[in-house]
N, CA and C of each residue as an Amber inpcrd file, in Angstrom:
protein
   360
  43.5770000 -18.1340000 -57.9990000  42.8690000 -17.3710000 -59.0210000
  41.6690000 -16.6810000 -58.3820000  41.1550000 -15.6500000 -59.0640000
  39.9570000 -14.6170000 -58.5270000  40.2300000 -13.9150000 -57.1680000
  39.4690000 -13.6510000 -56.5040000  39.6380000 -12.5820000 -55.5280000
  40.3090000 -13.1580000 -54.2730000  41.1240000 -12.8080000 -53.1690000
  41.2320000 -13.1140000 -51.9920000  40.3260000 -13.8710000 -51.5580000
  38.7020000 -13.5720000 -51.3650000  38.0400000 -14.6050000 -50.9780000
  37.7240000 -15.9190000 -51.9320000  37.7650000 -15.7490000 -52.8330000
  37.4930000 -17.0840000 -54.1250000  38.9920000 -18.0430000 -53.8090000
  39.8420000 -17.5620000 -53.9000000  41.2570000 -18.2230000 -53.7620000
  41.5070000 -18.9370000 -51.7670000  40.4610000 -18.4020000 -51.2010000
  41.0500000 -18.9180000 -49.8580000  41.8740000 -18.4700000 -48.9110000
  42.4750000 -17.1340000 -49.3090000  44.1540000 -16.7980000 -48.6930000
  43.8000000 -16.7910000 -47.4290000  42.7680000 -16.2730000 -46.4570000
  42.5400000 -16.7270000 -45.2170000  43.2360000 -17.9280000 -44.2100000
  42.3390000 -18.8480000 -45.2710000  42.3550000 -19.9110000 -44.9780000
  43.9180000 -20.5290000 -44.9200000  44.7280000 -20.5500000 -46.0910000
  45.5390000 -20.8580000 -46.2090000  46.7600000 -20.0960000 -45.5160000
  46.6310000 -18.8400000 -45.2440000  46.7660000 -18.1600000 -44.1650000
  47.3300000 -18.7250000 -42.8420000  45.9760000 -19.4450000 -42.0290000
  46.0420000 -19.4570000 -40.8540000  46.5040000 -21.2870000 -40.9560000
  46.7390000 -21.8640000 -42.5150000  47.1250000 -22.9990000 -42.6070000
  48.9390000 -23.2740000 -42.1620000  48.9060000 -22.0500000 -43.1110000
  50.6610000 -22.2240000 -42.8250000  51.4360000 -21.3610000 -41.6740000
  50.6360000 -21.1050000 -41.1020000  51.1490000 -19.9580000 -39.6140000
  50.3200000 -20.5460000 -38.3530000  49.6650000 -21.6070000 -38.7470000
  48.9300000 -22.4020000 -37.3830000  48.8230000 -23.9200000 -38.2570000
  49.8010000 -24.7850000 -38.0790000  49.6860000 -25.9000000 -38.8680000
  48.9610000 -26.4090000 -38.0420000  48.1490000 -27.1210000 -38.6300000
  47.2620000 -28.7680000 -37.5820000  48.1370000 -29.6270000 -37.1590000
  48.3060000 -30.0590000 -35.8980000  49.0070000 -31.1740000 -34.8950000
  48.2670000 -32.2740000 -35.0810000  49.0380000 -33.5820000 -35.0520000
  48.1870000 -34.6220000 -34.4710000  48.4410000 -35.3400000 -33.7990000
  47.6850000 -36.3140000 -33.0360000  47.6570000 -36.7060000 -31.6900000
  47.6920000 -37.9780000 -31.8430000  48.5720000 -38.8400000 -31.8830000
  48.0630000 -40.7320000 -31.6560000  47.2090000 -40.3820000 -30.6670000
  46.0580000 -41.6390000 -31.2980000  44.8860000 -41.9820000 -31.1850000
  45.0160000 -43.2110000 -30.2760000  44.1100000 -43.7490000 -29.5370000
  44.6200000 -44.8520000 -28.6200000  43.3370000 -45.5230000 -29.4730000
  43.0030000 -45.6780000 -30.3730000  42.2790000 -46.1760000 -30.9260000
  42.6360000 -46.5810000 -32.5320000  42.1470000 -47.5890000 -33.2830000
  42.5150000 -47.0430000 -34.6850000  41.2120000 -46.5250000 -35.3800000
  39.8560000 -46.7140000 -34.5690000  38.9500000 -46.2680000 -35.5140000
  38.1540000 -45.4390000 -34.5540000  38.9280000 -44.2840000 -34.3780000
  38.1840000 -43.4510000 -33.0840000  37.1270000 -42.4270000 -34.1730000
  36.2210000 -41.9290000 -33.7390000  35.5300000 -41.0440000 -34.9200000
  35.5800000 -39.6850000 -34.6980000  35.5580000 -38.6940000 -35.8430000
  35.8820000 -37.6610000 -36.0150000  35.0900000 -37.0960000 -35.3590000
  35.4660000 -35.4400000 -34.6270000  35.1870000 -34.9110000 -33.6020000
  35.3000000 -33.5840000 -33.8890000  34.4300000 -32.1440000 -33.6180000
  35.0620000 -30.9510000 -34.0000000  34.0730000 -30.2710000 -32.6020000
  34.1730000 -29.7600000 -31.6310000  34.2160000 -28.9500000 -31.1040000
  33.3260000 -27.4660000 -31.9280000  33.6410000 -27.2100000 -32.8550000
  32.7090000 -26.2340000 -33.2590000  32.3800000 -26.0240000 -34.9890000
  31.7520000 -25.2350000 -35.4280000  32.2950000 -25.1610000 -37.1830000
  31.0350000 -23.8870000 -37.2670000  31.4530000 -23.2060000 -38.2410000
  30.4040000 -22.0720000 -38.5330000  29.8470000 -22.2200000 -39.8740000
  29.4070000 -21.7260000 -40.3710000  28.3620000 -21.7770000 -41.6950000
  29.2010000 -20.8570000 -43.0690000  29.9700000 -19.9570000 -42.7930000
  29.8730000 -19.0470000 -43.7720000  31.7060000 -18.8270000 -43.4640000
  32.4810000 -19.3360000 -44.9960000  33.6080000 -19.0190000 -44.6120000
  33.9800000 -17.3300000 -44.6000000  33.0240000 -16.3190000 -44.8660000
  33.9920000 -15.2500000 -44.4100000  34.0260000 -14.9950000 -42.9530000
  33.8150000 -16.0630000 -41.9410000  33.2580000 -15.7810000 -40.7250000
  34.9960000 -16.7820000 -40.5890000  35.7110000 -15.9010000 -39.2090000
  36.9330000 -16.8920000 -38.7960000  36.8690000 -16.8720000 -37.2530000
  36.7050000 -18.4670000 -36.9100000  36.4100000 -18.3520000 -35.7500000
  37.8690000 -18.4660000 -34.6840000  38.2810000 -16.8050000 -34.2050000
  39.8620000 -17.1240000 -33.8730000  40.4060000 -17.5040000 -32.7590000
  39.3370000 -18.2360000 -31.5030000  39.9230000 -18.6960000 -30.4980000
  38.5720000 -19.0030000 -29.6330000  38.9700000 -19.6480000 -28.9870000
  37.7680000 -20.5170000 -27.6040000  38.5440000 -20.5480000 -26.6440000
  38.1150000 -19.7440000 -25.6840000  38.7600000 -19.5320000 -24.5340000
  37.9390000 -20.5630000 -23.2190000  38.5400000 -21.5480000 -22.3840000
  38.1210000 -22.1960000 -21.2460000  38.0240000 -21.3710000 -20.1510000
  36.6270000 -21.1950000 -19.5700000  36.3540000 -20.6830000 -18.8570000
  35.8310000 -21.8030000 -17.0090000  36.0320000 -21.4500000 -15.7910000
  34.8490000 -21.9910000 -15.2560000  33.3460000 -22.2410000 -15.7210000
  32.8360000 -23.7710000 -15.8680000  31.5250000 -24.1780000 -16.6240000
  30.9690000 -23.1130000 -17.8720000  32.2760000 -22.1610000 -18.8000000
  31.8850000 -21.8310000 -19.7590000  33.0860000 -21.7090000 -20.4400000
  32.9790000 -21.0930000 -22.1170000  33.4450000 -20.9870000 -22.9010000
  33.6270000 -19.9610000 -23.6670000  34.3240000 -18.8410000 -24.0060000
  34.5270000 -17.8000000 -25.1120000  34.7460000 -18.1080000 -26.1460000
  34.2870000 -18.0670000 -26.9980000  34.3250000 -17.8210000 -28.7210000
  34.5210000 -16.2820000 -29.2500000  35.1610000 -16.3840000 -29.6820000
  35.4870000 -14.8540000 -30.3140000  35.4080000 -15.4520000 -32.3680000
  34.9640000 -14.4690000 -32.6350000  34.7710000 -14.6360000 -34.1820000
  34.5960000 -13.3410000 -34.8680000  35.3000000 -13.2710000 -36.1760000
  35.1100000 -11.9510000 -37.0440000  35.0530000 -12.0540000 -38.0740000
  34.4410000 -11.1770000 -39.4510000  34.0350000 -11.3730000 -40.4310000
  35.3000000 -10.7040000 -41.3600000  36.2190000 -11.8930000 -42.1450000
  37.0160000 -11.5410000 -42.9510000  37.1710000 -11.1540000 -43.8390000
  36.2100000 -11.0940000 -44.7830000  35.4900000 -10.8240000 -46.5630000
  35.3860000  -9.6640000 -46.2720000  34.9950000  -8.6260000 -45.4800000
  34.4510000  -7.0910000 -45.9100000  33.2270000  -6.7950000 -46.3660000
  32.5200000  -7.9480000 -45.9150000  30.8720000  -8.1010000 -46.3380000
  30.0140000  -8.0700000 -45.3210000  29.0090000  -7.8460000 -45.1440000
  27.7270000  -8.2410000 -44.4880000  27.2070000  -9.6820000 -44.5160000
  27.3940000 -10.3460000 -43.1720000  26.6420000 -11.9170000 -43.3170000
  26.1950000 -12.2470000 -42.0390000  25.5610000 -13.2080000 -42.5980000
  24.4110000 -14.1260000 -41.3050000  25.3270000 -15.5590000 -41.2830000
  25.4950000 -15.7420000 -40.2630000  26.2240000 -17.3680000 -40.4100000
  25.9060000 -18.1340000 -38.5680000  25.9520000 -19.1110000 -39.0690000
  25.6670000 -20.0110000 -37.9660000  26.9250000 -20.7240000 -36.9800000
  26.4030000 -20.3250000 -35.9550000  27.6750000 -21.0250000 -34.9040000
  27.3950000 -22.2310000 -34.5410000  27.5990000 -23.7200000 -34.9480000
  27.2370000 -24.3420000 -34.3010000  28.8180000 -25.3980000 -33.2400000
  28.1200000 -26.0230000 -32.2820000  28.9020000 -26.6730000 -31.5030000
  28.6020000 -27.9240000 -30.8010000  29.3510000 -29.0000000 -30.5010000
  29.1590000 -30.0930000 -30.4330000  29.3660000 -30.2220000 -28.0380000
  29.2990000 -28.6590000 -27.8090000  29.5330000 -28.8180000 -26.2730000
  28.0380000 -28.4570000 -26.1910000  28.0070000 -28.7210000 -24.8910000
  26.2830000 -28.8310000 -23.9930000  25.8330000 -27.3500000 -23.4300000
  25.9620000 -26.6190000 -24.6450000  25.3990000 -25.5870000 -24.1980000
  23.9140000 -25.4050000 -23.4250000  24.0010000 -24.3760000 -22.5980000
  22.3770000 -24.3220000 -21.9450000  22.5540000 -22.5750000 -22.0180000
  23.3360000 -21.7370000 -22.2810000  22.9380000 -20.2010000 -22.5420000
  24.2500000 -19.6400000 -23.2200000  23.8540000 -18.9140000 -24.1100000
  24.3510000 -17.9360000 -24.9610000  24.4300000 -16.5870000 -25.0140000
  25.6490000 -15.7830000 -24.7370000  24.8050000 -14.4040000 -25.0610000
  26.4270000 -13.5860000 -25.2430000  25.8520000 -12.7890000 -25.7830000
  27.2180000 -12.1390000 -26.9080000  27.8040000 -10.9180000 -25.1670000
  29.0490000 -10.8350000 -25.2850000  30.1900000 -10.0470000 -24.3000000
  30.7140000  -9.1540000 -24.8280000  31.5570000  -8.3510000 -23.8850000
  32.4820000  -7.1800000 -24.8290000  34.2550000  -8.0090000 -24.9990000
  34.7480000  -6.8490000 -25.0940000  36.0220000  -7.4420000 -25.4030000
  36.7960000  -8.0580000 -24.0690000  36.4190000  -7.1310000 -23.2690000
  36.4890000  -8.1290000 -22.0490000  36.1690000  -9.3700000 -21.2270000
  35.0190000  -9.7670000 -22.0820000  34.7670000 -10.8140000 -21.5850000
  33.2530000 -10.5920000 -20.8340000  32.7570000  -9.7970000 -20.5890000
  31.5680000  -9.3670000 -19.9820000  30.6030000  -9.3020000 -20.6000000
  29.0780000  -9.8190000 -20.0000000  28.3480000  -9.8560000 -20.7380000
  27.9610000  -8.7400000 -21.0250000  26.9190000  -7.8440000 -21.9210000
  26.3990000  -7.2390000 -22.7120000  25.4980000  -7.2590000 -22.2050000
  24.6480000  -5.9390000 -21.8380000  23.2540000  -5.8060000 -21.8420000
  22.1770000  -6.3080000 -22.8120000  21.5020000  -6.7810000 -22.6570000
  20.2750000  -7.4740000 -23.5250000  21.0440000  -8.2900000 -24.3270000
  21.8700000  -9.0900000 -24.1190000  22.4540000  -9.8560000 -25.1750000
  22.9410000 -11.6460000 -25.4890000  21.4680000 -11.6340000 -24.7630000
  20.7630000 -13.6000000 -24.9000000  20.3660000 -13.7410000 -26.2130000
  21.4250000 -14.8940000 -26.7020000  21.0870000 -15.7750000 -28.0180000
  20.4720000 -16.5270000 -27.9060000  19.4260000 -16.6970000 -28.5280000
  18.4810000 -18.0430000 -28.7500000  19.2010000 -19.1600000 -29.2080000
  19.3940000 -20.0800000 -28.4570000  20.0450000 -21.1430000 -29.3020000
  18.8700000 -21.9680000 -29.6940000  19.2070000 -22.2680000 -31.0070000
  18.0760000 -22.9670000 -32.4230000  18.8090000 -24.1750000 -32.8320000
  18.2940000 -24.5350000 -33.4180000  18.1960000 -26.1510000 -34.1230000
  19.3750000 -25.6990000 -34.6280000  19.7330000 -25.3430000 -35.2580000
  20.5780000 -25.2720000 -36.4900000  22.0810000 -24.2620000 -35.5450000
  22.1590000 -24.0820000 -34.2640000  22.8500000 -23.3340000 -33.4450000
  22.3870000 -21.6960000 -33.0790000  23.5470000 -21.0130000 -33.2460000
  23.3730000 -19.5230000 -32.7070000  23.7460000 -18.9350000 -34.2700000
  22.1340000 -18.0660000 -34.4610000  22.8340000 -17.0760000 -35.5540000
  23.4560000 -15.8990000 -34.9000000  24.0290000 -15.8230000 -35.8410000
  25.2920000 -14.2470000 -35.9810000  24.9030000 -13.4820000 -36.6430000
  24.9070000 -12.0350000 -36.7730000  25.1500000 -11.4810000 -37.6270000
  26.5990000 -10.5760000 -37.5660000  27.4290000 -10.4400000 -38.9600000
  28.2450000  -9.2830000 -38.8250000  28.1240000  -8.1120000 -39.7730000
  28.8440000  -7.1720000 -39.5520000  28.9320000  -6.1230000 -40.8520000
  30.6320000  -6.3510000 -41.0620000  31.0780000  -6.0140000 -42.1350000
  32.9020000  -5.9760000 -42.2610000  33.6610000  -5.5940000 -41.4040000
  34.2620000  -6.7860000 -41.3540000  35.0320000  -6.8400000 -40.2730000
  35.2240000  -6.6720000 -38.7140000  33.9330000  -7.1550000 -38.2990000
  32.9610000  -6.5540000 -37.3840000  33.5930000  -8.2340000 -36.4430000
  34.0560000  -7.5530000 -34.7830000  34.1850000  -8.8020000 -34.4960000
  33.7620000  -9.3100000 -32.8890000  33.2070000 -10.3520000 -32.5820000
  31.9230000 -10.9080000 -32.1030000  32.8590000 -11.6620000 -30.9400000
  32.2360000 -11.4110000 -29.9470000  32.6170000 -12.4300000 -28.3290000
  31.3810000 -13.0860000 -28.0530000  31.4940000 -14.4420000 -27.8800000
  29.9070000 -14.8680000 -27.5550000  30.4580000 -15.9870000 -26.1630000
  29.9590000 -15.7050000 -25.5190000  29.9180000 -16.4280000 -24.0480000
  28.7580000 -17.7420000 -23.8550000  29.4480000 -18.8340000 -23.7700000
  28.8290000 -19.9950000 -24.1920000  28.6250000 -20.7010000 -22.4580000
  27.9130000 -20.9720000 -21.5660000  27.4440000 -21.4230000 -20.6190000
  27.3320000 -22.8490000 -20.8770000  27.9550000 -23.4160000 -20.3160000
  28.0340000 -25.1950000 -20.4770000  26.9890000 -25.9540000 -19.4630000
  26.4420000 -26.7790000 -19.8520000  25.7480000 -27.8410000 -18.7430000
  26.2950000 -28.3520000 -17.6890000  26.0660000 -28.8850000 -16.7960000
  26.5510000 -30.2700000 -16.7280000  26.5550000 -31.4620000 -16.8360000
């Protein structure tokens, strides 16, 4: 019911054309784990690419709206900074990473490479 975004179809979308796998656990009470999650569902985050001591995130804004949303992630980041489609960084384009992660911004359908630098 209500609009594409009120109803989810995204979501449900990438539910039934990318089902979730699961993995026996060598544990029975291992605890839940996510690698990343963003703030704002019109934001879809569509792949993380493994890099040498980094990471690609690619993300785009599905609604057709203007939003601010938060990237956050559970890897050891130490630098951030948004790339082109290639993979290259961007002139002037160091994210502050904040408490709360890396803000974003998009405009519709506007879509975002962010190059994530891992610790060790």
């Amino acid at each position: 019911a209500g609009s594409f975004q009120e109803a989810g179809v995204i979501q449900q979308a990438y539910n039934l054309n990318f089902p979730l796998h699961t993995v026996p656990a060598s544990c029975a009470q291992c605890p839940a784990w996510s690698a990343f999650s963003v703030s704002s569902p019109a934001i879809v985050l569509e792949t993380a690419e493994d890099r040498p001591e980094a990471v690609v995130v690619r993300l785009y804004e599905a609604h057709g709206s203007t939003v601010t949303a938060w990237l956050q992630t559970s890897l050891p980041v130490k630098e951030a900074m948004l790339c082109d489609l290639l993979e290259r960084p961007a002139a002037q384009s160091r994210l502050p990473l904040e408490q709360r992660g890396l803000r974003l911004s998009f405009t519709p359908f506007h879509v975002l490479s962010v190059l994530l630098v891992l610790s060790r």
